[in-house]
N, C-alpha and C positions, 0 to 999 in steps of 0.2 A: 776361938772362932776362926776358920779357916776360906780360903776363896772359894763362895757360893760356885757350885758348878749347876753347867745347863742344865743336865741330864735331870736335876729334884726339883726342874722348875715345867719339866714338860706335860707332867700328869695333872696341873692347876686347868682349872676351865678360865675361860676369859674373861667371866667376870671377877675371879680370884686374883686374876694376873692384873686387869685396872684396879683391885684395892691395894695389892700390893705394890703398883706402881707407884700412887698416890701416898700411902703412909712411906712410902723409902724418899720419895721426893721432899715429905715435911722433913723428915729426919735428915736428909743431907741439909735442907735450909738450915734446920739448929744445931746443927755440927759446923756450916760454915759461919752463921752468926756469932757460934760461941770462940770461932777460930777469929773473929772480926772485931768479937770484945777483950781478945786476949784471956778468956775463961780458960780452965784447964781440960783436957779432952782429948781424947786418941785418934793421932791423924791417921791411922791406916783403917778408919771408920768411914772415912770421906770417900778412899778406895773403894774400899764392897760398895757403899753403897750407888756409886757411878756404874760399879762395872753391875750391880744388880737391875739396874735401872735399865744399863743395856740389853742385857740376858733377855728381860723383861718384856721390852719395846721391840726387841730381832723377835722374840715368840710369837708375840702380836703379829707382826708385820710378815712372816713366815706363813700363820694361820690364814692372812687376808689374803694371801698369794695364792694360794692353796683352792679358796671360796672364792677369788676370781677367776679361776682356771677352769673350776666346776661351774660355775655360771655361764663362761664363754665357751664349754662346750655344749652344754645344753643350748646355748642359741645357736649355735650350730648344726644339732642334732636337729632341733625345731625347723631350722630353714631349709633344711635339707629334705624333710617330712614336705 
């Protein structure tokens, strides 16, 4: 398994991108409980999953930027009308 890159995460629609947030989110909890019971477990899992999380959460917050810009021109366009 190698470091999830942006670029396979940009063709997800949004609602794909909140389930995937959510299930990476359970799974670093029991990656870090199982690091907190001294269980056996690969820590460079904790990795992807932080920096997937990130990936994730920038997509999102990209796309909101994106549908604010388009909304604050259209009341622009409108006020100007």
């Amino acid at each position: 398994m190698s470091l999830p890159e942006f670029n396979e995460i940009k063709t997800l629609s949004n609602n794909e991108v909140a389930e995937n947030i959510l299930t990476i989110e359970k799974e670093l909890f029991n990656l870090r409980f199982k690091k907190a019971t001294r269980q056996s477990f690969k820590a460079h899992e904790i990795r992807y999953a932080k920096r997937r999380i990130a990936q994730l959460k920038t997509l999102l917050s990209l796309r909101l930027n994106v549908l604010e810009q388009k909304n604050n021109d259209s009341l622009k366009n409108i006020i100007k009308k």
